[in-house]
C-alpha positions, 0 to 999 in steps of 0.5 A, spaced: 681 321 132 689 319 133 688 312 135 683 310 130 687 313 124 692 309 127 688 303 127 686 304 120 693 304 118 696 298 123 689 294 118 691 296 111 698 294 113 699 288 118 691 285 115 689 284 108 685 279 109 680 284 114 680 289 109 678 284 103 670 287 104 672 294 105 678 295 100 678 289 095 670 289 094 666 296 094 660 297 097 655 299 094 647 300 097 646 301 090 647 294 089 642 291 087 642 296 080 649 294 080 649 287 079 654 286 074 660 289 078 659 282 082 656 277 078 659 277 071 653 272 069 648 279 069 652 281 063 648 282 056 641 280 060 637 288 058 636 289 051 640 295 050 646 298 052 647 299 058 652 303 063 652 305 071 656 309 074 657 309 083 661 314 087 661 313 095 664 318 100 665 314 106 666 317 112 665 324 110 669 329 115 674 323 117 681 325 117 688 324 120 692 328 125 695 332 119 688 334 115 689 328 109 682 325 107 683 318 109 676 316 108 674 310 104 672 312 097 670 308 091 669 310 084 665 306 078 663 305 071 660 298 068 657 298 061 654 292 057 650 290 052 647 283 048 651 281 042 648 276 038 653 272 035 656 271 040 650 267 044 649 272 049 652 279 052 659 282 053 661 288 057 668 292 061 668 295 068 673 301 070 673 302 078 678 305 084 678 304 091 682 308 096 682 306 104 687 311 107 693 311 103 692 305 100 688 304 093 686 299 088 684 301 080 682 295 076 679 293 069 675 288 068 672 284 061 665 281 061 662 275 057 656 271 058 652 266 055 644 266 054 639 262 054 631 262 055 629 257 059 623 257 063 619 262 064 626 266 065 632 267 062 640 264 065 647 267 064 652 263 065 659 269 064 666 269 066 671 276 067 678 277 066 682 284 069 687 287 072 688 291 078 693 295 080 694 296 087 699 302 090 700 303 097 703 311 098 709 307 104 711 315 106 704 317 108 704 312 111 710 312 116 708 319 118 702 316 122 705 309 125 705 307 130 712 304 131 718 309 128 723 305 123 719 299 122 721 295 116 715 294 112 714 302 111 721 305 112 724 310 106 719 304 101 716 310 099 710 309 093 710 303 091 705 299 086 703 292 083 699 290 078 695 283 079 690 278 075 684 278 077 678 272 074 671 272 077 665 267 074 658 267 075 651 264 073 644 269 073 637 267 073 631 272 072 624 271 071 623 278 067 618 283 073 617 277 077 625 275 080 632 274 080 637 270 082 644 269 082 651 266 085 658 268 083 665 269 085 672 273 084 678 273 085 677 266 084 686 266 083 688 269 089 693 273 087 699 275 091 704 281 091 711 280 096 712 288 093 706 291 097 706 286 102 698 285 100 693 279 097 688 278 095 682 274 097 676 269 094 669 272 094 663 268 093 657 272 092 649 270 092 644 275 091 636 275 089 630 280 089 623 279 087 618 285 085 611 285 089 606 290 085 600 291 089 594 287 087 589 293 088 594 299 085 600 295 080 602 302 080 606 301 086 611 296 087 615 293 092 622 290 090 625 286 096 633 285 095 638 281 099 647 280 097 651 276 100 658 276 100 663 271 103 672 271 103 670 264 107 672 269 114 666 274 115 660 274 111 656 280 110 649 281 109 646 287 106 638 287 106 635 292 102 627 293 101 624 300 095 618 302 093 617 303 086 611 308 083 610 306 075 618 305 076 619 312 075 620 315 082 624 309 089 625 310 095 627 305 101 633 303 106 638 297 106 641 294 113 649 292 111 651 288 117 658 289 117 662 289 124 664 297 126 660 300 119 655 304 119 649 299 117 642 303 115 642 307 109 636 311 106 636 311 098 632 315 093 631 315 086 628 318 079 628 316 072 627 321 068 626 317 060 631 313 060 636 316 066 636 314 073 639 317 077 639 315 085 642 317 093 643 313 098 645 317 105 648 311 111 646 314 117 652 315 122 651 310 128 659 308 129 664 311 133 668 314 127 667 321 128 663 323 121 658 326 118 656 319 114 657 317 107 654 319 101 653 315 095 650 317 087 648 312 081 647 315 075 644 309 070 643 310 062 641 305 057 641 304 050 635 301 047 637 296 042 631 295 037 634 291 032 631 284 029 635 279 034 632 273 030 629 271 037 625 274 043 628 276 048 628 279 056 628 287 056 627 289 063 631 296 065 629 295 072 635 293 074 641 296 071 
């Protein structure tokens, strides 16, 4: 356990741009209820408010020689909504992700512009934030490697805040199909006091609802995300089945490079509450028990007179 804490900390430190996927972007298998956090053109596509909150516990029982949790661990909360006099749907997202003794906390507005076309609908948003990211430099030093290393000697907990811009164009076609491309990070920014970066990322996503001809009442919903620094791409497949859009279950495959790749998810909506898990199943050589993750969804239903038809479709909080 000794060494692949030690490990841990020699990638937090010496390779930020290896812990980009991990640290800098969370990981969901809930992603595909989650599309807002990294795809600002999903903003304002449901008629309604809508909020999703995420907590993951990665690596459940993973600790350092000293019983500290160093696990990785990611907290979420995303709300938006249409506005028609701005043409389209605004939004905040609120997260913090921490990997060992390093931690991100980032805030995030949303704006996009809608418009019909075809049989769909297209969102064209942008975002703007914040992140703050901290690096407690003292617990840290209790588990290097090297004693009197300049990068972590007596620097104590120290913190940065960086800018954060992010666009991205969405496309759905209401209980039919989506798709999606975007980007964050898009300005890079760097920190010399935490000797820490961040990177650009490029996501593509889609989904497709298939309802049985002989019984609608059961819907297959296959899903893809891709996300990319330009370095290493990951790939999260996932594939749920629906009854009468009230109760879900299915897996998703993650091939991410010494993760854990398969989880199994299950759901339940409860009027206009939705509520899901999602347990990965233990596969690497981490030594824990697996990761858990919970998504709560809720919505608002806005019944107001917008002056024009538009997409309503909950499926996809």
């Amino acid at each position: 356990m000794k060494y692949i804490f030690r490990a841990l900390c020699a990638v937090v430190l010496f390779f930020p741009i290896v812990t980009l996927q991990a640290q800098q972007e969370q990981h969901n298998a809930h992603n595909m209820f989650n599309q807002v956090s990294y795809n600002p053109g999903f903003t304002g596509s449901i008629g309604g408010i809508c909020a999703t909150g995420l907590v993951r516990q990665q690596w459940v029982g993973f600790k350092d020689e000293e019983g500290n949790n160093v696990a990785p661990q990611s907290y979420s909360i995303n709300i938006h909504s249409p506005l028609n006099i701005l043409h389209g749907g605004v939004g905040a997202s609120i997260y913090q992700d921490q990997l060992g003794f390093q931690k991100e906390i980032g805030v995030k507005l949303l704006y996009a512009y809608r418009k019909d076309i075809g049989m769909g609908n297209l969102g064209v948003g942008v975002q703007v934030g914040f992140i703050n990211g901290s690096v407690d430099f003292a617990s840290l030093e209790k588990g290097a490697r090297d004693a009197g290393d300049p990068l972590i000697e007596g620097k104590g907990d120290q913190s940065d805040m960086l800018l954060d811009f992010g666009f991205g164009i969405h496309y759905v076609v209401p209980e039919k199909f989506y798709v999606g491309l975007s980007t964050t990070r898009i300005s890079e920014e760097q920190s010399t006091t935490l000797s820490y970066n961040t990177k650009r990322h490029y996501y593509f996503n889609a989904g497709y609802e298939f309802a049985f001809p002989s019984n609608p009442s059961y819907v297959i919903e296959p899903s893809i995300l891709i996300k990319s620094d330009m370095v290493k791409t990951q790939y999260d497949v996932a594939a749920l089945l629906k009854y009468n859009n009230k109760v879900w279950g299915g897996v998703s495959y993650s091939a991410i490079r010494n993760m854990d790749p398969i989880s199994v998810l299950l759901g339940l909506k409860i009027k206009d509450v939705r509520v899901g898990y999602a347990y990965t199943i233990p596969t690497s050589k981490i030594g824990s028990s697996g990761s858990h993750e919970i998504m709560i969804g809720y919505c608002f239903k806005l019944n107001f007179d917008r002056g024009r038809e538009s997409y309503k479709n909950t499926r996809f909080l």
